[in-house]
C-alpha positions as CSV (number, residue, x, y, z in Angstrom):
1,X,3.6,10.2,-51.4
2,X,4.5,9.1,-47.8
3,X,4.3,12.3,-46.0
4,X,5.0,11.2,-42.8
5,X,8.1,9.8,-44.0
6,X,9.0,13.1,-45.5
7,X,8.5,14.4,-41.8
8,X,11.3,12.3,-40.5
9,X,13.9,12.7,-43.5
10,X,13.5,16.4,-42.9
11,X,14.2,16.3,-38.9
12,X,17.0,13.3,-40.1
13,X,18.5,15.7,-42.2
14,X,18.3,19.0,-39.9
15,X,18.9,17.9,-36.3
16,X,21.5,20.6,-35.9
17,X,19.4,23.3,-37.4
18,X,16.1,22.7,-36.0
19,X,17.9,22.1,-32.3
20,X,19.7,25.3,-32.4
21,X,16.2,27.2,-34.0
22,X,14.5,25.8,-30.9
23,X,17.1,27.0,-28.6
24,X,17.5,30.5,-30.1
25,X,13.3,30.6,-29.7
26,X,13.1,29.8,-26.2
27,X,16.3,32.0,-25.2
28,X,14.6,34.8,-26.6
29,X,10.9,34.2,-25.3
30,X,12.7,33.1,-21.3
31,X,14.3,36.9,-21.7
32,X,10.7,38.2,-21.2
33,X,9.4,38.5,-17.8
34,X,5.9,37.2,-18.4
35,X,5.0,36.5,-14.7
36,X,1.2,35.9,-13.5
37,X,0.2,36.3,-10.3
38,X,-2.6,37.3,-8.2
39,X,-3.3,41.3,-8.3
40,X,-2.9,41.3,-4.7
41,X,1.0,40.2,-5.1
42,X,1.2,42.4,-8.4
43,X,2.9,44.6,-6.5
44,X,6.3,42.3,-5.1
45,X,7.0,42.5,-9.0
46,X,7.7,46.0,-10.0
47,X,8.8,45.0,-13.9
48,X,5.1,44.2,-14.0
49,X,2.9,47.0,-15.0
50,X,-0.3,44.4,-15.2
51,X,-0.3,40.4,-14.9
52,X,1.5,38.5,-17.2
53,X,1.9,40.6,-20.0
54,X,1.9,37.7,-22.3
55,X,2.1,40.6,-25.3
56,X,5.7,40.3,-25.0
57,X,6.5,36.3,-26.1
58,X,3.5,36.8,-28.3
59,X,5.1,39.5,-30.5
60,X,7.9,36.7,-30.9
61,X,4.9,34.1,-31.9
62,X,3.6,36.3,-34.1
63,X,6.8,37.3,-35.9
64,X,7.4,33.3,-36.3
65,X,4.1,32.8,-38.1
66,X,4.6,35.4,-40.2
67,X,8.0,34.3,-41.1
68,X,6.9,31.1,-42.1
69,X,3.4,32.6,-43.9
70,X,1.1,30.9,-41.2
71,X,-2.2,32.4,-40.8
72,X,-3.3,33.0,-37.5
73,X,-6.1,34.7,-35.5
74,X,-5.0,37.1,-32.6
75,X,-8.0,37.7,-29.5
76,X,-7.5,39.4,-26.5
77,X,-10.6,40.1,-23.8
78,X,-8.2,43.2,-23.2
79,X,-5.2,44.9,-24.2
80,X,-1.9,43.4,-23.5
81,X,-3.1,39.2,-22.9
82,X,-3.8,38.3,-26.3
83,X,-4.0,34.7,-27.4
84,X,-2.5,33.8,-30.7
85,X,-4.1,30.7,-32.6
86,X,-2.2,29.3,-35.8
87,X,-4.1,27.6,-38.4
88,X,-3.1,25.0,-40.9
89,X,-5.0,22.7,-43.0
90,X,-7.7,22.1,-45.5
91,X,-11.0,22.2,-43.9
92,X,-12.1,19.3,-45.7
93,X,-13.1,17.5,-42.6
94,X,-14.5,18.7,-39.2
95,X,-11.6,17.6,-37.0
96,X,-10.2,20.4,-35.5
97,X,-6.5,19.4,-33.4
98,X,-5.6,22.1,-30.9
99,X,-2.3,22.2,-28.8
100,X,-1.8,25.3,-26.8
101,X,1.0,26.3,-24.7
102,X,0.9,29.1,-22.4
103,X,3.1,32.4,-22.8
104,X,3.0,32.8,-18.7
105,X,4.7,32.1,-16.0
106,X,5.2,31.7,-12.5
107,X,7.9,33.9,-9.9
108,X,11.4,33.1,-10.5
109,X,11.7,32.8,-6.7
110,X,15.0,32.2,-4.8
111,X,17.8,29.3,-5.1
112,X,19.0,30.0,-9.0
113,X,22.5,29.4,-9.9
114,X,22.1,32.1,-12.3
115,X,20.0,34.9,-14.1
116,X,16.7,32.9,-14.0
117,X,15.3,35.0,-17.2
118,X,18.8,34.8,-19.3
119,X,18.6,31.2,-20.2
120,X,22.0,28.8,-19.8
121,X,22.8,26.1,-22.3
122,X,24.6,23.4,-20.5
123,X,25.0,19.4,-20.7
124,X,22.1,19.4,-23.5
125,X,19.5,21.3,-21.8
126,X,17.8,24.6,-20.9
127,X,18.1,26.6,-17.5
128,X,15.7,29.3,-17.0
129,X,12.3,30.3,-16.0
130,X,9.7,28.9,-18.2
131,X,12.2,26.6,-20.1
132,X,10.0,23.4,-19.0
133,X,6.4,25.6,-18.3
134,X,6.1,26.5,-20.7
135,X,7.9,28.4,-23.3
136,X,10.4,25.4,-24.3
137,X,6.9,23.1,-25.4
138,X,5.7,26.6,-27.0
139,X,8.5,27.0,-28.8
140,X,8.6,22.9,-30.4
141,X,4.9,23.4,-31.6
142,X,5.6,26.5,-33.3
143,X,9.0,25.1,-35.0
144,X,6.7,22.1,-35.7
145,X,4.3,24.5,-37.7
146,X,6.5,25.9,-39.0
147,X,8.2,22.8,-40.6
148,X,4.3,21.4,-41.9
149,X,4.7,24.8,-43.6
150,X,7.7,24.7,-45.3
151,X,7.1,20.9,-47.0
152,X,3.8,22.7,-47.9
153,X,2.6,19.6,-45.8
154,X,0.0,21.8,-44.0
155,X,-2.2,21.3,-47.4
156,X,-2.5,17.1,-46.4
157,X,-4.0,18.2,-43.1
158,X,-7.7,17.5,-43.6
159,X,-8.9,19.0,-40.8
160,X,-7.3,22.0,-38.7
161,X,-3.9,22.0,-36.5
162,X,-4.7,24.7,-34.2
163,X,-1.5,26.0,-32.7
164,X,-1.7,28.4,-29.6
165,X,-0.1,31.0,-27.5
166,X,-2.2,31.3,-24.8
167,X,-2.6,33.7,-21.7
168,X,-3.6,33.3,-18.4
169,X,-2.8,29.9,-17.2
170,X,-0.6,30.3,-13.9
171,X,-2.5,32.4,-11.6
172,X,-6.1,32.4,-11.2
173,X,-7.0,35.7,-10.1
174,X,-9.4,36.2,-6.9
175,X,-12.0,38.6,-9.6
176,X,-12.4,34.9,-11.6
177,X,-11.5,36.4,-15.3
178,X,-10.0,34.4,-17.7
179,X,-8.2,35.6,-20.3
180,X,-6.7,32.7,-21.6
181,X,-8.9,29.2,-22.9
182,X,-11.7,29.8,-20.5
183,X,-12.0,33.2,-22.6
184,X,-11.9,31.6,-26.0
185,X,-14.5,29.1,-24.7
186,X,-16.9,31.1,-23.2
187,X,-17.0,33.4,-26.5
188,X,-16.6,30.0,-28.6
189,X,-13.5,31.9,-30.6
190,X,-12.2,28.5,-31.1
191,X,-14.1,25.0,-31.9
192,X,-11.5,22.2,-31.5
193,X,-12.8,18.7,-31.8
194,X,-9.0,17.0,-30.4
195,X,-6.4,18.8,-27.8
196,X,-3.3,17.8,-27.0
197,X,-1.9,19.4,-24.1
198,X,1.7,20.0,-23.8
199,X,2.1,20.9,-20.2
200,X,1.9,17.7,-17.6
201,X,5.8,17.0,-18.2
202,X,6.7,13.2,-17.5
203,X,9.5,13.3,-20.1
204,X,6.8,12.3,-22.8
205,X,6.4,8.4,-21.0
206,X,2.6,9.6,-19.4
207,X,-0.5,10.5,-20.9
208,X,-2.8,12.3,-18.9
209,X,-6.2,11.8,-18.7
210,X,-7.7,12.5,-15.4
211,X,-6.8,15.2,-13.4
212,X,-8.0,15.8,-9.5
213,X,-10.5,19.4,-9.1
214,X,-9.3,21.9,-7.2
215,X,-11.2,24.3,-4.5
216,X,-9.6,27.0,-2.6
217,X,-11.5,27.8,0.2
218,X,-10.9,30.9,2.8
219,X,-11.5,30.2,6.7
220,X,-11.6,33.2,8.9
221,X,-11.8,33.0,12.5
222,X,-13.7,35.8,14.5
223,X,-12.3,36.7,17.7
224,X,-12.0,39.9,19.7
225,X,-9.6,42.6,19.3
226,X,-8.1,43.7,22.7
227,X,-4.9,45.6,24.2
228,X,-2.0,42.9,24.6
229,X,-1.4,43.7,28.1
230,X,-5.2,42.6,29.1
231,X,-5.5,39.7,26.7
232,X,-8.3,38.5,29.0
233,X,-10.5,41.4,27.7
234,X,-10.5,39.9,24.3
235,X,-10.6,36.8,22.5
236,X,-7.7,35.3,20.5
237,X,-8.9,35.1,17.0
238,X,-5.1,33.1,16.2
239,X,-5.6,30.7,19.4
240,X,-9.0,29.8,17.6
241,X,-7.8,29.6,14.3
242,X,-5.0,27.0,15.9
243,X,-7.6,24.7,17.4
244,X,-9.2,24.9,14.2
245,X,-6.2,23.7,12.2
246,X,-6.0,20.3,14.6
247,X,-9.2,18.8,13.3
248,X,-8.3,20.2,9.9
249,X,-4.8,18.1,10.3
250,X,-6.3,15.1,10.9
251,X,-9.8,15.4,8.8
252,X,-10.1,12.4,6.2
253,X,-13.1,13.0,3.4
254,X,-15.6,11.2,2.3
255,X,-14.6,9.6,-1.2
256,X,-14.5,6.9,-3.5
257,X,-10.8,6.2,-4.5
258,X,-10.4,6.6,-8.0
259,X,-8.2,4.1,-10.1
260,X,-5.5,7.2,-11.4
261,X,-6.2,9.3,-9.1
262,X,-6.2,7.8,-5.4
263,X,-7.2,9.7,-2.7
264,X,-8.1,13.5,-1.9
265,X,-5.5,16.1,-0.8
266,X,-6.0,19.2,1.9
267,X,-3.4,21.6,2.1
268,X,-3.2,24.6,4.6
269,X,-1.4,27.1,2.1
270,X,-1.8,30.7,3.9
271,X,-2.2,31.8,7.5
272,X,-2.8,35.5,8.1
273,X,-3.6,37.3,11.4
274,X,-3.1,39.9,13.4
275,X,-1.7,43.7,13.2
276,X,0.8,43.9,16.4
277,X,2.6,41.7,18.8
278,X,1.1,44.3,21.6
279,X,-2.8,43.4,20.2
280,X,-5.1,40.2,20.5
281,X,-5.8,39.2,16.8
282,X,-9.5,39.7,16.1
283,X,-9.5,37.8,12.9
284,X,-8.0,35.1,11.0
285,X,-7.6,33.9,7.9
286,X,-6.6,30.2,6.3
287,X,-6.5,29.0,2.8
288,X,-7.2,25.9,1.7
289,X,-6.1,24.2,-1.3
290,X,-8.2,20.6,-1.2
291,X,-7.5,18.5,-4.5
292,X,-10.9,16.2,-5.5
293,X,-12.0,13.8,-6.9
294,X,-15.1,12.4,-9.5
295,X,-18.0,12.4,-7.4
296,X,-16.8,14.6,-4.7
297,X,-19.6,17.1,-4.5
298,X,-18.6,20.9,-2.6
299,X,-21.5,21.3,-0.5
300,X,-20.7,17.6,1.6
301,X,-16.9,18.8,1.3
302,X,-17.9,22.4,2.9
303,X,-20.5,20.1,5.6
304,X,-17.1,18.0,6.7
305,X,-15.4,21.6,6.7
306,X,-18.3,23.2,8.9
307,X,-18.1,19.8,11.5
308,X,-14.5,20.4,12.2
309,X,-15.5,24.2,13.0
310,X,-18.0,23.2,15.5
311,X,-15.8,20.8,17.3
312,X,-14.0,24.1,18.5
313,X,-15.7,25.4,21.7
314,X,-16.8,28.8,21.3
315,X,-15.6,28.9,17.9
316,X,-16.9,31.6,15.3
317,X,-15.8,30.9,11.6
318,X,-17.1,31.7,8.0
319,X,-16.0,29.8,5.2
320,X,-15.7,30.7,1.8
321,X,-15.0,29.1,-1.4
322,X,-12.9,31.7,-3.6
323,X,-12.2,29.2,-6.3
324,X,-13.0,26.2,-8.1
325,X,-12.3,23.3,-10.6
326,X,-13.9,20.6,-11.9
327,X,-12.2,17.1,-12.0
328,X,-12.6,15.0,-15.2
329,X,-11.7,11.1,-15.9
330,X,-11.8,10.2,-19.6
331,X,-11.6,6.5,-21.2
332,X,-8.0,5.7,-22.0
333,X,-9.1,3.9,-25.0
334,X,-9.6,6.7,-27.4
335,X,-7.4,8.0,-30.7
336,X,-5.7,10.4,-29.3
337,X,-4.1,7.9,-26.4
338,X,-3.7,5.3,-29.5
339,X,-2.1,7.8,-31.9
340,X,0.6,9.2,-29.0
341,X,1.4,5.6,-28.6
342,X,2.1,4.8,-31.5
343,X,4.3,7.6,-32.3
344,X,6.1,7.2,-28.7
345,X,6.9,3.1,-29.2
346,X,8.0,4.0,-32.9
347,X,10.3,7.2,-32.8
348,X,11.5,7.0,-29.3
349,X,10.9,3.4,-28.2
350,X,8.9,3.4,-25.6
351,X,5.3,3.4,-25.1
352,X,3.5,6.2,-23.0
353,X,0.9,4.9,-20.5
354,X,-2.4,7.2,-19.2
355,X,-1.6,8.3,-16.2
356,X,-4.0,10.7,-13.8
357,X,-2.2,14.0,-11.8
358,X,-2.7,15.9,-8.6
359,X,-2.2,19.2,-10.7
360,X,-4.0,21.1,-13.2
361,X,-3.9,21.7,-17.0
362,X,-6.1,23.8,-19.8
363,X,-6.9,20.3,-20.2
364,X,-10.0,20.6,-17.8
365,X,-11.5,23.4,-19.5
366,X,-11.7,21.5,-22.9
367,X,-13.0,18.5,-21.1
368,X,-15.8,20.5,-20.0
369,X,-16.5,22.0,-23.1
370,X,-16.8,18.4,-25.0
371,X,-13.6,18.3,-26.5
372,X,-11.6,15.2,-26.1
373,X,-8.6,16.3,-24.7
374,X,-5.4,14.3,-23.2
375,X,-2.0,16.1,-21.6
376,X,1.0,14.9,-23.1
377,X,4.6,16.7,-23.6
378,X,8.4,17.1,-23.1
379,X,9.7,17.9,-19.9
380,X,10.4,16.3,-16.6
381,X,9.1,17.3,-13.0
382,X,10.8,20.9,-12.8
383,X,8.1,23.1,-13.2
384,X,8.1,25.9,-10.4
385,X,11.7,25.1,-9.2
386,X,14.8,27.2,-8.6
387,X,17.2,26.2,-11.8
388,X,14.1,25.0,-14.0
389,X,15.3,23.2,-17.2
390,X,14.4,21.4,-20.1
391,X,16.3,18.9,-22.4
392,X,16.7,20.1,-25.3
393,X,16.6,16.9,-27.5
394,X,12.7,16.1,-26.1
395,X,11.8,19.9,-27.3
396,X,12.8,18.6,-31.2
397,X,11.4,15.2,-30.6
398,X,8.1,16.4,-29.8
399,X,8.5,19.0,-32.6
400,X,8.9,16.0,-35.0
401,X,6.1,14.0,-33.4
402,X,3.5,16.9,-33.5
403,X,4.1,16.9,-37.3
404,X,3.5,13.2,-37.3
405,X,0.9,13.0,-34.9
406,X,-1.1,15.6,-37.0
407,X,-0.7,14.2,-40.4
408,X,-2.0,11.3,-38.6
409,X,-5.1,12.3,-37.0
410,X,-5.7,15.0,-39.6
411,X,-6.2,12.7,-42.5
């Protein structure tokens, strides 16, 4: 039996059904206000009674898989951020695919033409917060399962298809807990070989596999608090800070350019200082976002950091890094690449190409755990933006080709 022609007579014969099941999903998993931020900011959002309360879209997971008689495995590090993991297949081999989507997401923010969390159908796609990142790619792997179910297909997987629900990918919190794949890692709750990581966008035409590290570091400059009307009696922690920010403008890193990658970024994010306009600021505070590269090592990045301090006469700074990621850069040549390819150039004729991004995905985390691991997914570049959307045609698409894609790899 050709199963993987069964796949495509069934989404051939079901393109209204399966289009309006996805639509109907993602309506009802946007309605929830999932946001993640810092716990600092927790309190701008007053629906919030803790970060991202993922709980909510994962009761609708849940009820999916057990609609469709999926088993799946439910693990939260604590109440109210669970992470739900579907599992199909046979076991026969020891090839373990995982594609996980995350239940979170970001602010709506200002500049929406409507209701950013009641979603609008219009011209063939999806409007609302978490359409694109990531709910609408959620919801396409979990019809997907769903469908490997139904043609009782999900017994010709030799392996594992590992579909998952995941918490925690938005904000990384200041205290460094993860509750989302760096949790399951750590605790080794899951052991995929293969991950496939719906989240990069790029309209399904890139493949990611290198992605820049990222290290936020905190600069505060120490001045002395004084009386505004005798700012002479103290010292201007903002004036500093300023001076500061000129070499910072200007500062070019030490770096070998990398072939996907290019170049490092620095980004002055946050500026925070004094308490009055009738007081001299005695401290100030920056935050840097600096994207890396392979090979860029923290301690010379913090060493170019700590020159540009000392350039500013009678300067007094600290620096501290408050969080960090790794880079990776993986061989394009590998079966996960080859197997996307194929299925992009034969269902949708064209051919996605490895590409590497500024940005970061779970991807990292299962690089750095050994598991070969590309980005790849529906979407376009509308993540984080006022009147987010999604077409709704690339969320069945990639439904279609994570069936084939699986039955593929999974043999």
């Amino acid at each position: 039996m050709d199963y993987k022609a069964t796949v495509k007579k069934y989404f051939q014969d079901h393109q209204e059904e399966i289009k309006n099941s996805i639509v109907e999903l993602v309506r009802e998993m946007v309605k929830e206000k999932t946001v993640n931020v810092i716990s600092e900011k927790l309190a701008e959002h007053p629906y919030l009674k803790f970060r991202g309360e993922e709980y909510r879209v994962a009761e609708i997971v849940k009820r999916e898989f057990n609609r469709n008689n999926i088993p799946y495995d439910e693990f939260s590090l604590i109440e109210g951020r669970p992470n739900v993991i579907a599992k199909l297949g046979n076991n026969i081999t020891e090839k373990r695919l995982l594609v996980p989507a995350h239940m979170d997401i970001v602010p709506a923010g200002e500049g929406w033409n409507h209701d950013p969390f009641d979603m609008v159908v219009k011209n063939g796609k999806l409007f609302g917060r978490g359409t694109n990142d990531n709910k609408g790619p959620l919801a396409s792997i979990i019809i997907a399962a769903g469908i490997l179910k139904e043609l009782d297909l999900d017994k010709q997987i030799n392996g594992q298809l590992l579909v998952a629900a995941l918490s925690d990918e938005e904000a990384a919190d200041p205290n460094g807990i993860d509750y989302g794949i760096g949790f399951l890692l750590e605790k080794k709750l899951i052991r995929p070989t293969h991950a496939i990581v719906p989240d990069i966008g790029e309209d399904m035409k890139k493949i990611d596999i290198a992605e820049k590290g990222r290290t936020v570091i905190k600069i505060t400059a120490f001045g002395r608090q004084a009386h505004g009307s005798t700012p002479e009696k103290g010292v201007n922690a903002i004036f500093m800070m300023s001076k500061l920010l000129q070499h910072l403008e200007v500062l070019k890193f030490e770096y070998v350019e990398h072939p996907l990658l290019g170049h490092p970024t620095l980004n002055v994010g946050e500026i925070q200082g004094g308490v009055a306009p009738n007081v001299v600021p005695g401290t100030c505070t920056i935050c840097l976002d600096i994207r890396i590269l392979p090979g860029m090592i923290q301690k010379e990045i913090l060493q170019q950091l700590q020159h540009c301090m000392d350039k500013v006469e009678n300067g007094r700074f600290k620096a501290e890094v408050i969080y960090e990621t790794i880079p990776f850069s993986i061989n394009p040549d590998n079966e996960l690449v080859r197997v996307i390819q194929k299925y992009t150039f034969e269902e949708l004729g064209f051919k996605s190409e490895p590409y590497g991004m500024g940005g970061g995905t779970y991807a990292k985390d299962l690089i750095h755990n050994a598991v070969l691991t590309v980005g790849w997914g529906p979407g376009g570049d509308t993540a984080h933006i006022a009147n987010e959307y999604i077409e709704i045609q690339q969320l069945v698409d990639f439904a279609k080709l994570t069936c084939l894609i699986a039955l593929d790899l999974l043999k």
